[in-house]
N, C-alpha and C positions, 0 to 999 in steps of 0.2 A: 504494500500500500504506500508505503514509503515514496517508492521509488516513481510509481506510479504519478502521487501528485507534486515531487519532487521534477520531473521530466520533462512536466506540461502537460501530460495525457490527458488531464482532466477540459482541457481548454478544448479540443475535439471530440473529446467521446463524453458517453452519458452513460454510468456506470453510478449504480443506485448504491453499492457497496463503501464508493470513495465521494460521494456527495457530488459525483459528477454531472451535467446536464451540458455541454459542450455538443454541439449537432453536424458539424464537420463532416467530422470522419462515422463508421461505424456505430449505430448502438449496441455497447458489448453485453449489455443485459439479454437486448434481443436475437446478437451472432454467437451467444456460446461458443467463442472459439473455441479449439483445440489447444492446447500447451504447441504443439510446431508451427501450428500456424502464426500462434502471438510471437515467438521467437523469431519466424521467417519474415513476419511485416515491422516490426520493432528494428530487427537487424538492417534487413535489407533498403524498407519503407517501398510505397506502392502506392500508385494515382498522387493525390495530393498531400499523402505522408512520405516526409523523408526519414532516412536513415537515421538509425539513433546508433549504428557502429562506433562513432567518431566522439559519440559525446558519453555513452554508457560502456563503461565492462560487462563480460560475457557474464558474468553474474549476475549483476545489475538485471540484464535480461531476464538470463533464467528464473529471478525474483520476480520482476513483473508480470511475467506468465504464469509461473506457479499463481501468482494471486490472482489475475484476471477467471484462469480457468477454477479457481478456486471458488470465487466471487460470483461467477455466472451459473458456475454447475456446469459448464463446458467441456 
């Protein structure tokens, strides 16, 4: 969760866990992502998200996913 609103996440997604309402990117309540797939869009970034490679360690990551799919039940 840290990391999450730590990142910015919160500023695109709306994620009822972390008090997010951000309408951007994905609603992660309603995408239930995957743990790979939050890693592979975080990492990589896709359409109007960029890359968090440059700015988060690989942990970092793997924090964020762990919680998003944690959060959603994804």
């Amino acid at each position: 969760k840290e990391v999450f609103e730590s990142a910015g996440c919160a500023s695109c997604h709306t994620l009822a866990d972390a008090g997010a309402t951000g309408t951007v990117g994905p609603n992660l309540d309603e995408a239930k992502p995957p743990v790979e797939l939050v890693v592979d869009r975080v990492t990589n970034g896709m359409g109007a998200m960029p890359p968090f490679s440059g700015q988060l360690s690989a942990e970092q990551i793997d924090d964020v996913a762990a919680y998003v799919v944690s959060a959603t039940g994804g």
